[in-house]
C-alpha positions, 0 to 999 in steps of 0.5 A: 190251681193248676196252668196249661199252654194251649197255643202261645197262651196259658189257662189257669185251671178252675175257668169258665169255657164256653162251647157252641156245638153246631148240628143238623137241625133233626128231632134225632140229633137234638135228642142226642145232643141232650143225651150227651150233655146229660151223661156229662151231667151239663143238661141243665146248661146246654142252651139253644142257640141259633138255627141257620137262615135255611133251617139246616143247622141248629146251635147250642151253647154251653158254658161251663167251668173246668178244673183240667185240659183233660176235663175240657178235652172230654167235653169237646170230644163227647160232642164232636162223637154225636151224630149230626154234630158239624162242629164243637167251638 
């Protein structure tokens, strides 16, 4: 087991994170996005979520448990390089 400071907090490693990833709601960037979860062999967790009231933005949720900040760091930015994607939180 091994402990992080993010902020003002400590996270012990191995623990359950949870990630929203909010995208332009396309054919092309949900393929993406899958692709992505895929090559980090997390497809079979990616869940949609909500579309926005205009149809524009998509959301998918991913909960997943990590055994580093690294880990967890690598997720986040394999996410944010997607095209379409406007957020990871």
């Amino acid at each position: 087991m091994t402990a992080c400071n993010l902020g003002e907090e400590e996270i012990e490693f191995p623990v359950e994170v949870h990630f929203r990833i909010v995208c332009v709601s396309s054919m092309e960037v949900s393929a993406h996005v899958m692709v992505a979860a895929d090559e980090l062999g997390l497809a079979e967790k990616l869940l949609t979520g909500n579309e926005s009231s205009s149809g524009k933005y998509l959301s998918y949720q991913l909960s997943t448990v990590v055994d580093s900040k690294e880990e967890m760091h690598t997720i986040d930015q394999t996410f944010r390089a997607v095209e379409g994607v406007k957020m990871v939180l």
